[in-house]
Backbone bond lengths (Angstrom), bond angles and torsions (degrees), N, CA, C in turn:
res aa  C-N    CA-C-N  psi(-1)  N-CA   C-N-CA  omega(-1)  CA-C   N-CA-C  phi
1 X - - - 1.458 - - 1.529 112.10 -
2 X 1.531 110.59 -37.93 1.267 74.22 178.66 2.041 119.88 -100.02
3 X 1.390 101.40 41.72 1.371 104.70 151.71 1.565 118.32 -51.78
4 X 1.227 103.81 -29.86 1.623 123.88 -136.46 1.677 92.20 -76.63
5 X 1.029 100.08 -24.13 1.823 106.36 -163.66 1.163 108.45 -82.78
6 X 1.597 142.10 -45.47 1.558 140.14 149.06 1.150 114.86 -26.61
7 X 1.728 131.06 -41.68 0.898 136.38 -124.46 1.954 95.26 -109.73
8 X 1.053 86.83 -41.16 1.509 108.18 -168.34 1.203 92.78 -85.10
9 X 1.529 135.80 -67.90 1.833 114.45 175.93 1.701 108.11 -38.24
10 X 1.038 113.07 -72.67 1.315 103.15 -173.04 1.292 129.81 -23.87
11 X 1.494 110.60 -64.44 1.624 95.11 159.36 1.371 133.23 -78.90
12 X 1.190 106.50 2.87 1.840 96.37 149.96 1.677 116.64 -79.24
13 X 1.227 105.70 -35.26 1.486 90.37 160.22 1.385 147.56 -63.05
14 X 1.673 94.50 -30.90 1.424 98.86 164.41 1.674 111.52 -73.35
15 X 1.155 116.48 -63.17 1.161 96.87 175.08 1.555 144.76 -17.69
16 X 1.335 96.03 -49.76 1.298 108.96 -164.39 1.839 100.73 -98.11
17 X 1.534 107.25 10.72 1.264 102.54 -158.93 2.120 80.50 -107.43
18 X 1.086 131.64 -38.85 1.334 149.39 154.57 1.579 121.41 -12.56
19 X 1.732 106.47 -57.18 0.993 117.79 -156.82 1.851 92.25 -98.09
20 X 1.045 102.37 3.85 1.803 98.96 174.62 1.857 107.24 44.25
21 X 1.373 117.73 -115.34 1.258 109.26 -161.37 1.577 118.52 -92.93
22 X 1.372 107.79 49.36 1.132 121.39 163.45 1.687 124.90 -113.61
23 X 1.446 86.10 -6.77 2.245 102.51 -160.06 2.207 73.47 -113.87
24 X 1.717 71.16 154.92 1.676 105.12 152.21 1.215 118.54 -145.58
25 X 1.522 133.22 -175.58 1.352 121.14 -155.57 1.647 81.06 -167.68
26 X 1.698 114.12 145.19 1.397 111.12 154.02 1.523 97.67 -168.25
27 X 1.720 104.65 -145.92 1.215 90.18 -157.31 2.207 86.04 -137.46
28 X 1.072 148.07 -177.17 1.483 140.76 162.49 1.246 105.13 -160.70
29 X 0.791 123.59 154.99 2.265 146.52 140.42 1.216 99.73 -111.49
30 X 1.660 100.21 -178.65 1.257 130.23 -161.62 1.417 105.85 171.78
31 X 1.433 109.90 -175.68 1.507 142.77 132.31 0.938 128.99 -111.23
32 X 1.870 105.36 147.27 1.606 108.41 175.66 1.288 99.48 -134.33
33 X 1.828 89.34 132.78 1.872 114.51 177.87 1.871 101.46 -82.48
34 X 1.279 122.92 96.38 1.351 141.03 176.35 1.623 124.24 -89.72
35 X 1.060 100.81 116.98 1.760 120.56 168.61 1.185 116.70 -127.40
36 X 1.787 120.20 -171.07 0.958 118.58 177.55 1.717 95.56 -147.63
37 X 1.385 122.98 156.32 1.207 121.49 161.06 1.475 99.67 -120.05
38 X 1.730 104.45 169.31 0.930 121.40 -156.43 1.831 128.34 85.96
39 X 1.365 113.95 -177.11 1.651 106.44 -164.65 1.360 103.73 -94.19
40 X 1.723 139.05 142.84 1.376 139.79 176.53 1.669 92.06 -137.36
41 X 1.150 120.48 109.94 1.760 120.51 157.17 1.555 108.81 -122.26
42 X 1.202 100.22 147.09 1.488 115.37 -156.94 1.756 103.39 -116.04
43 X 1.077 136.66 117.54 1.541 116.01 -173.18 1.638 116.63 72.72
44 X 1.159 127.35 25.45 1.577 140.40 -157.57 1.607 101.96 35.41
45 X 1.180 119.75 32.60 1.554 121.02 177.36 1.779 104.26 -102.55
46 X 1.442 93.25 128.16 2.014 91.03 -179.41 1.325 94.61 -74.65
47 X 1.712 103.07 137.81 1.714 117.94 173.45 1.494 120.03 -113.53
48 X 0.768 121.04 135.17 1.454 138.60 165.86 1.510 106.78 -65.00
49 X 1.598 120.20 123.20 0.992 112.33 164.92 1.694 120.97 -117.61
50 X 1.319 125.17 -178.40 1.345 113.18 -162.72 1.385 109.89 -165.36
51 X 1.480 123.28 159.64 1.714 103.15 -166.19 1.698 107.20 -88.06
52 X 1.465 87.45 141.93 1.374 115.45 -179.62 1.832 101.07 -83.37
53 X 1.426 142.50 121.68 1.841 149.34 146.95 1.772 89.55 -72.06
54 X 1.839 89.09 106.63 1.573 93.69 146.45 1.978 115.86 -149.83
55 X 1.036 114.97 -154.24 1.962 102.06 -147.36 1.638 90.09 -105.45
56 X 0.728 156.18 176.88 1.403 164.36 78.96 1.430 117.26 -76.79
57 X 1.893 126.65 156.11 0.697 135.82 -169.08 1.791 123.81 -169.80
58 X 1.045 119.93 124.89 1.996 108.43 177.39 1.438 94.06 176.45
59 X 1.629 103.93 -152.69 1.575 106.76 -165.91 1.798 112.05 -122.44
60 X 1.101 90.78 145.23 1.842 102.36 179.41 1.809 113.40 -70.28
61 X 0.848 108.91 150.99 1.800 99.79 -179.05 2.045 82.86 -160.27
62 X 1.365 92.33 145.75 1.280 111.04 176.91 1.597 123.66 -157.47
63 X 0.934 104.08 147.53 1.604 102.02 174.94 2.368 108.41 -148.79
64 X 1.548 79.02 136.49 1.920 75.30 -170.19 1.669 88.14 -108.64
65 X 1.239 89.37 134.11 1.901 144.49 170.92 1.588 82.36 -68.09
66 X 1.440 135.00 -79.56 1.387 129.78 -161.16 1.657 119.01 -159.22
67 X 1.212 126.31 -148.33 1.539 101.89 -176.92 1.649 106.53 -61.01
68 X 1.683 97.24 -42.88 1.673 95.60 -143.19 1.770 91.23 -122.61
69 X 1.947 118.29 32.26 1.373 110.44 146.37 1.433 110.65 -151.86
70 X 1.728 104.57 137.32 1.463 100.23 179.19 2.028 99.40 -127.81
71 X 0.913 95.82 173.54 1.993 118.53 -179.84 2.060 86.57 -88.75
72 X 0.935 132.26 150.05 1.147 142.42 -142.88 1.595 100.52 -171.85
73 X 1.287 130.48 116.16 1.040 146.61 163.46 1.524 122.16 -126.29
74 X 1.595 122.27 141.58 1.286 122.46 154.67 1.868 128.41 -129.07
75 X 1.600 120.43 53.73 0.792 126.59 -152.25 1.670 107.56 -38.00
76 X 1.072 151.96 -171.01 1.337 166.67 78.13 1.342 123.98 178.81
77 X 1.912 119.43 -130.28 1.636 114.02 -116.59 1.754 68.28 -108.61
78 X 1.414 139.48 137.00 1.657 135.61 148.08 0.737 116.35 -130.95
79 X 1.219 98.15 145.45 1.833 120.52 -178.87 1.526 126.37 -89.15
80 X 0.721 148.68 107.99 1.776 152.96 -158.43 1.694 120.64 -121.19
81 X 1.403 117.58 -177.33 1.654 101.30 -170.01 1.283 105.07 143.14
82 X 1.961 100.02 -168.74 1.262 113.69 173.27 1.258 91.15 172.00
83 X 1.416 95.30 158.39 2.001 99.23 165.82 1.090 101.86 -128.64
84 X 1.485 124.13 155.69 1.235 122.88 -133.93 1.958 102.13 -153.42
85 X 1.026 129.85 167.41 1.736 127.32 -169.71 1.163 95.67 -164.73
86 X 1.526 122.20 152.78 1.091 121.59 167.38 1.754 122.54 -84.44
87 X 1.101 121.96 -173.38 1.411 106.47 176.93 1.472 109.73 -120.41
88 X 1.671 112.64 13.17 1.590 97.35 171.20 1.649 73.79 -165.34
89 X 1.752 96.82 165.56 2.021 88.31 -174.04 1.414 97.03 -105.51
90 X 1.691 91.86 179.45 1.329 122.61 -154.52 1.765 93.79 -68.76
91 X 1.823 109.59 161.64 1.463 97.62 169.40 1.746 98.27 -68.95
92 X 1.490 81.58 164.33 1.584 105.10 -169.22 1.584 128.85 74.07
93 X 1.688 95.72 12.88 1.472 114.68 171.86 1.806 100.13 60.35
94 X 1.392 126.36 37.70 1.031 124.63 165.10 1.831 110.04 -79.34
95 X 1.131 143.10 151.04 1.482 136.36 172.24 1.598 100.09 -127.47
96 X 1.401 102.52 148.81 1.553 103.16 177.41 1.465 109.10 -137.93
97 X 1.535 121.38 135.24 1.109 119.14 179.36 1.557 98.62 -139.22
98 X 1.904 115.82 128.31 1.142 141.21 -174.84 1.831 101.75 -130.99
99 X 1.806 77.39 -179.73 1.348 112.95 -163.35 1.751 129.64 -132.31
100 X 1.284 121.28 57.91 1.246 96.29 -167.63 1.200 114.28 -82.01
101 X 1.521 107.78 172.93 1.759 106.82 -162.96 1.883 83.98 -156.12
102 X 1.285 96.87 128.94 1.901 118.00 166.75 1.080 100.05 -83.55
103 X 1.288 121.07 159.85 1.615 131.38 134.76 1.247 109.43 -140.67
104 X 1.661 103.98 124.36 1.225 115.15 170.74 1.667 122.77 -126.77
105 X 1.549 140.17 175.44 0.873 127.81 162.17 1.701 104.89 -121.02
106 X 1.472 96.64 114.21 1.792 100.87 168.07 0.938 122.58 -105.85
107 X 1.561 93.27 174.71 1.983 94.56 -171.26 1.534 99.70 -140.55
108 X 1.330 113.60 105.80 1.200 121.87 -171.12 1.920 110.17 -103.14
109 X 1.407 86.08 140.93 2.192 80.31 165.56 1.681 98.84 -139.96
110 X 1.221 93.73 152.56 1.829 118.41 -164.07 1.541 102.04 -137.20
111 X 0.870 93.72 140.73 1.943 103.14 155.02 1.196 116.72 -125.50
112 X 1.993 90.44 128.02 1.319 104.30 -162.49 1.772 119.56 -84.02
113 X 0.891 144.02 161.56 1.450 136.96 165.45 1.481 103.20 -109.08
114 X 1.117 100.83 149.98 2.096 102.43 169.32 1.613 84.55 -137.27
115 X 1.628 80.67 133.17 1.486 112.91 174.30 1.407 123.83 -102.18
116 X 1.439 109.64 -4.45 1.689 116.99 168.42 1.500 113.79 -119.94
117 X 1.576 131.94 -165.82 1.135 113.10 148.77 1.717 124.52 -67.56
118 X 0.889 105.53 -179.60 1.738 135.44 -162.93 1.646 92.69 37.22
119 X 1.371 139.88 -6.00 1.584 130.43 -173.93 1.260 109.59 91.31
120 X 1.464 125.04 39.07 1.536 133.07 -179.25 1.145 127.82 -66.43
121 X 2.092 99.69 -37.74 1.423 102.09 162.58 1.999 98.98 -121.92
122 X 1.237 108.18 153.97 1.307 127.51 -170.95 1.160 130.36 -141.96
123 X 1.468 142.67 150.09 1.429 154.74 -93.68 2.303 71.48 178.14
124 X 1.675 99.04 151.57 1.389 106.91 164.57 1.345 98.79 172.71
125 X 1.349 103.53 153.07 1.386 120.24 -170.66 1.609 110.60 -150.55
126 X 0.681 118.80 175.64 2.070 129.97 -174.45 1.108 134.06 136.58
127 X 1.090 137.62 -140.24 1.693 138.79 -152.55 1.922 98.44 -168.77
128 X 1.107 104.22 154.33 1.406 118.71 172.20 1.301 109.88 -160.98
129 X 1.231 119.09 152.61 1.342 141.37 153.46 1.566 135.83 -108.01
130 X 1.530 109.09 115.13 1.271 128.64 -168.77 1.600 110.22 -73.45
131 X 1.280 126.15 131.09 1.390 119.09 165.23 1.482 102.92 -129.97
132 X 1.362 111.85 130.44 1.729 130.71 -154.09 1.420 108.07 -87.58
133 X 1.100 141.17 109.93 1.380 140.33 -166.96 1.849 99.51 -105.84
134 X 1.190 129.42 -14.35 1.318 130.96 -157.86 1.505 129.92 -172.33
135 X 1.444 137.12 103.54 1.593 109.35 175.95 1.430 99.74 -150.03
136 X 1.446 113.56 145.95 1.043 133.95 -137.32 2.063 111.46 -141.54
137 X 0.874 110.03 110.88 1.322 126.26 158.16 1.801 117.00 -65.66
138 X 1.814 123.77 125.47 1.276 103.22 -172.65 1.727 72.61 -128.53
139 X 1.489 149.62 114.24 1.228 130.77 132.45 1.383 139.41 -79.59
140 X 1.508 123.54 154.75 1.103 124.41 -173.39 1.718 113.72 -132.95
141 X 1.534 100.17 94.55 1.937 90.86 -157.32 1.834 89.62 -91.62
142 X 1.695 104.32 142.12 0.982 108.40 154.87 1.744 115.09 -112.72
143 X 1.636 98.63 138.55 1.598 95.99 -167.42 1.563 95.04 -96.19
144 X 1.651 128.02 159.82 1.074 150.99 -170.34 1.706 99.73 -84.18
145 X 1.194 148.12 -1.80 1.170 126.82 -130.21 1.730 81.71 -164.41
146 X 1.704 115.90 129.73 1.036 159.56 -140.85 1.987 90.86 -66.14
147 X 1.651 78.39 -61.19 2.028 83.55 -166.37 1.878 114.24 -93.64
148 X 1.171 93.31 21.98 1.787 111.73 160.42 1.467 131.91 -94.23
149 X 1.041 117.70 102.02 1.369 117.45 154.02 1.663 139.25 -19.95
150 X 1.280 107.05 135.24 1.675 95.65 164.64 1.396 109.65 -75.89
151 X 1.306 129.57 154.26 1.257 112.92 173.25 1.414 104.11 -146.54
152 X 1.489 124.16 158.22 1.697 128.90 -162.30 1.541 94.88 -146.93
153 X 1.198 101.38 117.60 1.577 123.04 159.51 1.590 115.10 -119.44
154 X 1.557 97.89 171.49 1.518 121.50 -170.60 1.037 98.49 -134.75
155 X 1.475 114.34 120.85 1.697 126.37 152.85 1.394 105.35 -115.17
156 X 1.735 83.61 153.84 1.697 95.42 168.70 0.989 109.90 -127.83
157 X 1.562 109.13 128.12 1.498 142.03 -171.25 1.635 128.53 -98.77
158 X 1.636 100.52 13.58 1.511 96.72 179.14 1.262 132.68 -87.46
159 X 1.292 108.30 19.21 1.688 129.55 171.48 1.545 113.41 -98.69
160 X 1.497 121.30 5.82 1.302 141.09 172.67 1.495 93.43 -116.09
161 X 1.008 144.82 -4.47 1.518 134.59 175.30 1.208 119.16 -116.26
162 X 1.667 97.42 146.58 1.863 84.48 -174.29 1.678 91.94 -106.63
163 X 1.309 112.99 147.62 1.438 139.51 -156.61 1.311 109.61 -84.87
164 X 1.433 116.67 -10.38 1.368 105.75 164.39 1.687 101.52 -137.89
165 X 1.758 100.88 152.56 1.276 89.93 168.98 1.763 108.81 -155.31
166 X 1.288 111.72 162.50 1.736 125.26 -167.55 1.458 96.88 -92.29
167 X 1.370 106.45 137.41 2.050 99.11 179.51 2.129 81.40 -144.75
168 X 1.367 89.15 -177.51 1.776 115.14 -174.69 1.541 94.22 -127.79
169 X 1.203 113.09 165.85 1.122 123.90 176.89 1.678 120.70 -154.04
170 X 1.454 106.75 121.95 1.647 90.89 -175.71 1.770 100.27 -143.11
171 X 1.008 104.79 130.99 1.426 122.49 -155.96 1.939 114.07 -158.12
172 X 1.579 91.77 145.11 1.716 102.87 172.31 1.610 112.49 -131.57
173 X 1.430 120.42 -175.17 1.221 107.21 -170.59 1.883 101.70 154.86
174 X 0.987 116.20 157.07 1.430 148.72 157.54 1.337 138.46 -64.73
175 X 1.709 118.72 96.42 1.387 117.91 -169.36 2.030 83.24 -116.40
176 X 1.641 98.42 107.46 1.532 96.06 175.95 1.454 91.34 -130.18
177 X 1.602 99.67 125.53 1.569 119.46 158.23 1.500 138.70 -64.10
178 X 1.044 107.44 84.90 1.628 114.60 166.94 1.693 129.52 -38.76
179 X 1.690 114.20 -33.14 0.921 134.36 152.10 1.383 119.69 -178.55
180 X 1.482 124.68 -167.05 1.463 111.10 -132.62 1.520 87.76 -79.21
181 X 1.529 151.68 -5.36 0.987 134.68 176.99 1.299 112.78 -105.85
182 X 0.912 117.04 -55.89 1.861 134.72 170.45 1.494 123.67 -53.96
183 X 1.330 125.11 129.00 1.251 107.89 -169.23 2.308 85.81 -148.69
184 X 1.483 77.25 165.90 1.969 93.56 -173.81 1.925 96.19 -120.66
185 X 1.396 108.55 127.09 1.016 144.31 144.38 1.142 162.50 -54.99
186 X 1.386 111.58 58.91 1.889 111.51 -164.56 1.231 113.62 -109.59
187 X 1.362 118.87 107.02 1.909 131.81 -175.65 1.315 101.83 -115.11
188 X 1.504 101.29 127.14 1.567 103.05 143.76 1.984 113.37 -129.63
189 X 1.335 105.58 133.94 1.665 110.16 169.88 1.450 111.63 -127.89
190 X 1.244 95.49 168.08 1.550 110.47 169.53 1.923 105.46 -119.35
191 X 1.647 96.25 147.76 1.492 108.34 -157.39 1.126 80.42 -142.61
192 X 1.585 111.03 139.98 1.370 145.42 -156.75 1.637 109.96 -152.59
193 X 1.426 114.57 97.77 1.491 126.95 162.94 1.594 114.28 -31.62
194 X 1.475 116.82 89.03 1.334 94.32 174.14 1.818 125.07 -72.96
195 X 1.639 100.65 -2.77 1.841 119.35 -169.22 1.405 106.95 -111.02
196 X 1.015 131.05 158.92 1.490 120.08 176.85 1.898 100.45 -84.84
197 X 1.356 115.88 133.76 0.827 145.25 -177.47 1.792 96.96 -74.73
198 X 0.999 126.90 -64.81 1.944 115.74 167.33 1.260 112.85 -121.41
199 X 1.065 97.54 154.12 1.751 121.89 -167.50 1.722 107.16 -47.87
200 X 0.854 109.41 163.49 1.510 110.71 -165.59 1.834 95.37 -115.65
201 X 1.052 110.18 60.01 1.868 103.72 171.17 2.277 100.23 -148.36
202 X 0.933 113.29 -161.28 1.491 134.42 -173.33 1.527 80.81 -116.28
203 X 1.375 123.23 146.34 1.012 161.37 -178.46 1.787 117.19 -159.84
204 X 1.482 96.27 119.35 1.475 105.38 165.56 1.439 110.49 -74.60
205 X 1.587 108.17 154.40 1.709 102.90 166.87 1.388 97.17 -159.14
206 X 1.112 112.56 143.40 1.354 133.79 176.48 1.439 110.82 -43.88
207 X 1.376 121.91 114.89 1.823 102.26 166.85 1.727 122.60 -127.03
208 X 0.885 115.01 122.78 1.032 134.50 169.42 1.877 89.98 63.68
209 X 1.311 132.11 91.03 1.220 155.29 165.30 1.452 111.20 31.01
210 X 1.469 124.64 -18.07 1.714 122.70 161.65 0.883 114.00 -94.81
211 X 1.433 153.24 -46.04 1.364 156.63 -107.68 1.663 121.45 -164.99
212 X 1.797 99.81 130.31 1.498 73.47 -171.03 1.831 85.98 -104.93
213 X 1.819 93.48 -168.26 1.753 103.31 -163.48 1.834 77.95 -149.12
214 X 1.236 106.97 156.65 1.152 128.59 -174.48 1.861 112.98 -134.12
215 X 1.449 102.87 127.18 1.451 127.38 -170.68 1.672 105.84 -109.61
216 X 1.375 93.99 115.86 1.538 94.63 176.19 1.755 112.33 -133.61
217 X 1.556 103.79 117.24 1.450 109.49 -168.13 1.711 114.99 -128.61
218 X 1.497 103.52 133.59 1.579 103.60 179.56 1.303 98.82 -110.99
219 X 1.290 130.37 114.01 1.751 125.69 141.51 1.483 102.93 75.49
220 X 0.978 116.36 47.04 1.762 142.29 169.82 1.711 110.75 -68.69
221 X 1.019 117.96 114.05 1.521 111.21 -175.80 1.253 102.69 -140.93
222 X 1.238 139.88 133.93 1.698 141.68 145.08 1.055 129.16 -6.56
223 X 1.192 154.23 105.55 1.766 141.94 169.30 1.654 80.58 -114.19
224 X 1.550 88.59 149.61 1.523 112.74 161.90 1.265 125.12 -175.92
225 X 1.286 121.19 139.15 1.277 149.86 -170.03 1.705 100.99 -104.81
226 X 1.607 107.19 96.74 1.662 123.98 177.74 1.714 99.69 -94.01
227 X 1.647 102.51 135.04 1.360 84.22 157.03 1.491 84.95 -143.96
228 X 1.295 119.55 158.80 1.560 123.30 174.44 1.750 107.23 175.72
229 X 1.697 95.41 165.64 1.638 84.08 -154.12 2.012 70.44 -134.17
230 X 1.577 85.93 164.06 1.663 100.23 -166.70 1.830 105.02 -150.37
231 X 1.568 103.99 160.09 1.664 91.94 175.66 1.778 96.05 -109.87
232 X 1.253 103.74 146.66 1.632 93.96 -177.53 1.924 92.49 -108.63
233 X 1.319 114.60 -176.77 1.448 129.62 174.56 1.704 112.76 -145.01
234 X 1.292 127.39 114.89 1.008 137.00 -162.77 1.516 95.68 -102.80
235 X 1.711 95.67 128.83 1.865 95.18 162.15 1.125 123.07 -77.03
């Protein structure tokens, strides 16, 4: 799958590379405010989850349909997650508080609306597809008991995830021209897993080289709150 992502810029580039002065092209970052809905217990312990700040980053590509609609893309690299606590502690009054974090690269398309002239301010909506390059367990157990250590491990959890996934997208934002080629970029959307993001069963996993820990998830999906600003270039 993720062949799929070379494959798919490319012909958005061509595409949009075709229609000459109808396409623009640039590049954006951001942050993304990351959760998850649905159930995640870690150790058959119910967890609390909570938003995860992480970076996103890639390139803008566009092409306008007419004054006030264009095809709207922001291919690239995002970061996803949550950190997470339990809601009562471990036996032996141990407590653990983690972090998981995705990385994927998606490729989303939207259609944009412009609500002023040239489309300065804008309305957008669409669909994307996530392909999972990475996900990661960070814990941090604190033990109750005097001659214990804190201790921090890493699991990896991408054998509980399914590697691709369908999301929605609904978002507004700012296409303001600096001049007649160059233009500034300020988006924020919210992105919504339309697939479950991990498998829906208990899974054992190895933790930290003695011991295993057990992950149990119902109907887990991505939410996120993108905001990031980009320079575009108009042909």
């Amino acid at each position: 799958m993720r062949k799929a992502f070379p494959f798919v810029f490319s012909l958005f580039v061509t595409v949009f590379s075709v229609h000459g002065q109808n396409s623009s092209i640039g590049f954006f970052g951001g942050m993304n405010l990351s959760n998850v809905n649905g159930t995640y217990n870690s150790d058959s312990y119910y967890t609390n989850t909570t938003t995860l700040v992480t970076k996103q980053f890639g390139v803008i590509l566009s092409y306008n349909v007419s004054d006030k609609l264009s095809f709207f893309s922001d291919p690239g690299y995002y970061e996803k997650g949550f950190n997470y606590e339990p809601t009562e502690s471990y036996a032996g009054g141990a407590t653990v508080k983690g972090r998981s974090k995705f990385k994927s690269v998606d490729v989303p398309l939207s259609l944009k609306f412009g609500m002023f002239k040239n489309q300065i301010f804008y309305i957008r909506t669409g669909v994307y597809l996530s392909f999972l390059l990475s996900a990661k367990n960070n814990d941090t157990i604190y033990y109750d008991m005097p001659d214990m250590d804190t201790k921090i491990t890493e699991n990896d959890i991408i054998d509980i995830m399914n590697k691709t996934t369908l999301g929605f997208i609904a978002g507004a934002g700012f296409d303001i021209p600096v001049s007649q080629k160059l233009g500034v970029l300020l988006d924020i959307s919210y992105r919504l897993d339309l697939s479950d993001a991990m498998k829906n069963k208990q899974i054992s996993i190895w933790k930290d080289g003695n011991s295993d820990y057990f992950v149990n998830t119902d109907n887990v999906r991505n939410r996120n709150l993108t905001i990031s600003a980009g320079l575009s270039y108009r042909f």
